[in-house]
C-alpha positions in Angstrom: 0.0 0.0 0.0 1.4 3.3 -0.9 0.5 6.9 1.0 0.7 10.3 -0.2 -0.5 13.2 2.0 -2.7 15.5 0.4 -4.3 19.1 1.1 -7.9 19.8 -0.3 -8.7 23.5 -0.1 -12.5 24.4 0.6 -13.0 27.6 0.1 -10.7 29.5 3.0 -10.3 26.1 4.9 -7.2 23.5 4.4 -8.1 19.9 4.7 -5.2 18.0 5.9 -5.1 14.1 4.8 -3.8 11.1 3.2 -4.4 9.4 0.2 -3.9 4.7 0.1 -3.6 3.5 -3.4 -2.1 -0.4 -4.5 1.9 -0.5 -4.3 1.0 -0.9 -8.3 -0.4 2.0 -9.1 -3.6 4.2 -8.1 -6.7 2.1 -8.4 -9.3 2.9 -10.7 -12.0 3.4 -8.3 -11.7 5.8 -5.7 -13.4 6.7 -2.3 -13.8 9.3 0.2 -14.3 8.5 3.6 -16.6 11.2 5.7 -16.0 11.1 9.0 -19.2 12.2 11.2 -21.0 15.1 13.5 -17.8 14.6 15.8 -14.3 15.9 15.3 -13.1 12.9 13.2 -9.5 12.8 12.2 -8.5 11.0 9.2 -8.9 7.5 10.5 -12.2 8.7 12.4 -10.4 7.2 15.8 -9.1 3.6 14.1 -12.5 2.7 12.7 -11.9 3.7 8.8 -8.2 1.9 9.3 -10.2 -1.4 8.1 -12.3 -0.1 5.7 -9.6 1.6 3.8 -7.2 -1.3 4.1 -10.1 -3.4 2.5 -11.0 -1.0 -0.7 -7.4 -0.8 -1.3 -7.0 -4.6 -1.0 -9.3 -4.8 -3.8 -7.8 -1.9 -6.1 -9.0 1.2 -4.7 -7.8 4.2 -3.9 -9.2 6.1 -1.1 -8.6 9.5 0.4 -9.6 10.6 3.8 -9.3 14.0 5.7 -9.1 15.7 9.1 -12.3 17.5 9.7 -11.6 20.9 9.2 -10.8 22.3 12.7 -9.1 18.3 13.9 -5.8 17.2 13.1 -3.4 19.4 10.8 -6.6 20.8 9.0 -7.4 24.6 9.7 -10.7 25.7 10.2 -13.7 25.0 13.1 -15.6 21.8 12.8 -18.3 23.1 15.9 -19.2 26.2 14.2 -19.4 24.8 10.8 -22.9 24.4 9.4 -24.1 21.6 7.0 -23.6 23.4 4.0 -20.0 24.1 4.8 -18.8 20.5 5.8 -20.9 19.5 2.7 -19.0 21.6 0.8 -15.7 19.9 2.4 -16.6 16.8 1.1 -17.3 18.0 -2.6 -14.0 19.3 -2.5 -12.4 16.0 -1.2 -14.3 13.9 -4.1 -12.8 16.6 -6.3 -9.3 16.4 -5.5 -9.6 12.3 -5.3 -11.3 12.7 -9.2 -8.2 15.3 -10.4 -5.8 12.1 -9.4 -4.4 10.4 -13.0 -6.4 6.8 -13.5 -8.7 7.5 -10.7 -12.7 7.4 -11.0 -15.7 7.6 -8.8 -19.2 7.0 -9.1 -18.2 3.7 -10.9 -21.3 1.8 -10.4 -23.5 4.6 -11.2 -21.6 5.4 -14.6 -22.0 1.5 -15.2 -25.7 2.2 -14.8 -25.6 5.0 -17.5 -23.2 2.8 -19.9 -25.8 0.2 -19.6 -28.8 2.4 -20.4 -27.1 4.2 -23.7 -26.4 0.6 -24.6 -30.1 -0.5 -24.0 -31.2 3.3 -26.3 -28.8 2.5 -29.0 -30.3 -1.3 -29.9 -27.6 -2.9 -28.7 -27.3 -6.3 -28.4 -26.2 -8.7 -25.5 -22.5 -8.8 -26.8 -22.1 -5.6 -26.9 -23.6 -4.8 -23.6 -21.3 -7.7 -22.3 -18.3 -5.7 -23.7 -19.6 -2.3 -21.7 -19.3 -4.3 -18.6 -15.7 -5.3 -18.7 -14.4 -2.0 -19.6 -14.9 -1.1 -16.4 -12.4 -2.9 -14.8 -13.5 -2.5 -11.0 -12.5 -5.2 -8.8 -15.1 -4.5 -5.6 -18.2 -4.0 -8.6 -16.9 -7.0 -10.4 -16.8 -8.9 -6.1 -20.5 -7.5 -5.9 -21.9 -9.1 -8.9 -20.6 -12.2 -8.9 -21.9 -12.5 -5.3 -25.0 -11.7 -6.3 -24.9 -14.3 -9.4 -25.5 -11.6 -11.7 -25.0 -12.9 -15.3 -25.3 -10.6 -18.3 -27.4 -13.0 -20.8 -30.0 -12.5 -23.8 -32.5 -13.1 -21.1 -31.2 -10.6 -18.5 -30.5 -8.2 -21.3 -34.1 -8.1 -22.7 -35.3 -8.0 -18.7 -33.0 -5.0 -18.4 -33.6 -3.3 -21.8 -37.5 -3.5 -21.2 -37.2 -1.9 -17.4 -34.2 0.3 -17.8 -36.6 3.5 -17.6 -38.6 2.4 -15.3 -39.1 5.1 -12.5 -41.5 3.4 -9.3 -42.4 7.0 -7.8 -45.4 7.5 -9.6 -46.8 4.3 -8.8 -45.7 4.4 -5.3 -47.5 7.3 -4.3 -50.6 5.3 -5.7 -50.4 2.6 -3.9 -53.8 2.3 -2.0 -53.2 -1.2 -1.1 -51.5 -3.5 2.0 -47.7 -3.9 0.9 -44.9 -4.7 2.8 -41.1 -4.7 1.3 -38.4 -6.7 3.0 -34.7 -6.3 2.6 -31.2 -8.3 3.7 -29.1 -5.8 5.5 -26.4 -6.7 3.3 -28.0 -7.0 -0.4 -25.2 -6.5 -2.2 -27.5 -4.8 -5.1 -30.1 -2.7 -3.1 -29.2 0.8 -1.5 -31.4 -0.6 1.7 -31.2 2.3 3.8 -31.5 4.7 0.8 -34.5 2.5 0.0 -36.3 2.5 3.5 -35.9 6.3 3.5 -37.6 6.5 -0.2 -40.2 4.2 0.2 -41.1 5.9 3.8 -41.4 9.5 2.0 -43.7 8.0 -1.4 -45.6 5.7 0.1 -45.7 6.0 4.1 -48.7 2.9 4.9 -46.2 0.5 3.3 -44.7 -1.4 5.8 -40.6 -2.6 5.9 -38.9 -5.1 7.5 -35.0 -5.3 7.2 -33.1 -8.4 8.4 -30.0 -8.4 9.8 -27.3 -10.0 7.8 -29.3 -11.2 5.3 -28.5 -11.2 1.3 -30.6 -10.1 -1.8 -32.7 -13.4 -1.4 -32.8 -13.0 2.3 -30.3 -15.9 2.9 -28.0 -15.9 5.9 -24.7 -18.6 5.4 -27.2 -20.6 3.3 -30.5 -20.2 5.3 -33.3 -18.2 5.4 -32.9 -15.4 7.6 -34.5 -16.3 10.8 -37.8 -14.5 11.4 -38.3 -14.4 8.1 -40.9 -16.6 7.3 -43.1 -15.9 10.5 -43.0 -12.1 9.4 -44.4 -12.9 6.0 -47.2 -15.4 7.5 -47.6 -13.3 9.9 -47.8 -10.1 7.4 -50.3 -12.1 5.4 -52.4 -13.0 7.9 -53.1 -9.4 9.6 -54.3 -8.4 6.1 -56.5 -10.8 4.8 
């Protein structure tokens, strides 16, 4: 693992920090690591050491700062409002982007590489090819683990959904529904989707179970609870 110290100017503040990268090179991916409401150094008091360690393990390259005001980073973290440390962060992604061979937002530009694909007629091939030129070892970790295969069949599911948007018919939905999520589905934003779901369509219920995958497995088993919750769901409702 290689480290270069870095300074990330936000407007009149300095942001002191460090940026990890593979002994071979800077890693195609890249992450900032946002410490929270606290004064968190660089390391956030030893719990991002493992995190960071892991991204770069799988070819990433991750920067992470001293909130402004903590560390060797000028500035007052207490005073600062949301906007400001906000603003901290945009800077830190920016200075992580400006590095040579270094991207962010891979999944998501993935997701738009996939959709042009699916606008232009392409066919399974060539959407095949758009996946392995992005060469991101922790995306590549998450599909596989999710036994995500890119076939005719999946192709046609994806070019037929693609623009699918579920708002509209979320804040329809006049009728008993309950949505259930693994902790760690390794394809679903859970906690983004809680929050979402709770804002378009608050009478639908959520139940989230703890280490569970996208198919609510846990090592190989259901998730325990989980089939009592659905009986139990079903049965309050008929």
């Amino acid at each position: 693992m290689r480290v270069d110290a870095i300074e990330v100017l936000s407007g009149d503040v300095r942001l002191s920090g460090a940026v990890w990268a593979p002994n071979h090179g800077s890693g195609p991916s890249g992450v900032v690591l946002v410490g929270g409401s606290g004064p968190a150094d660089r390391s956030n008091g030893g719990y991002f050491d493992a995190l960071r360690d892991r991204f770069v393990d799988a070819g990433m390259t991750v920067l992470a700062y001293d909130k402004r005001g903590v560390g060797a980073s000028s500035g007052m973290w207490a005073s600062a409002g949301v906007a400001e440390l906000a603003g901290d962060v945009v800077a830190a992604v920016a200075a992580l982007r400006a590095r040579p061979g270094v991207h962010v937002d891979v999944g998501r530009g993935l997701f738009h590489r996939l959709r042009a694909a699916a606008h232009s007629g392409c066919d399974c091939a060539g959407a095949r090819r758009a996946l392995t030129e992005v060469r991101d070892p922790v995306l590549s970790e998450v599909l596989d683990s999710a036994g995500f295969r890119l076939t005719d069949e999946t192709w046609a599911q994806l070019c037929a959904w693609i623009d699918y948007a579920p708002e509209p018919d979320l804040k329809r939905l006049d009728v008993p529904a309950l949505a259930i999520y693994g902790s760690q589905d390794p394809l679903v934003p859970v906690n983004a989707s809680k929050r979402t779901l709770a804002e378009l369509a608050p009478s639908l219920g959520c139940r989230i179970f703890d280490g569970a995958d996208h198919r609510l497995y846990v090592d190989g088993s259901l998730a325990t609870g989980y089939l009592e919750a659905v009986t139990a769901w079903y049965a309050s409702n008929l």
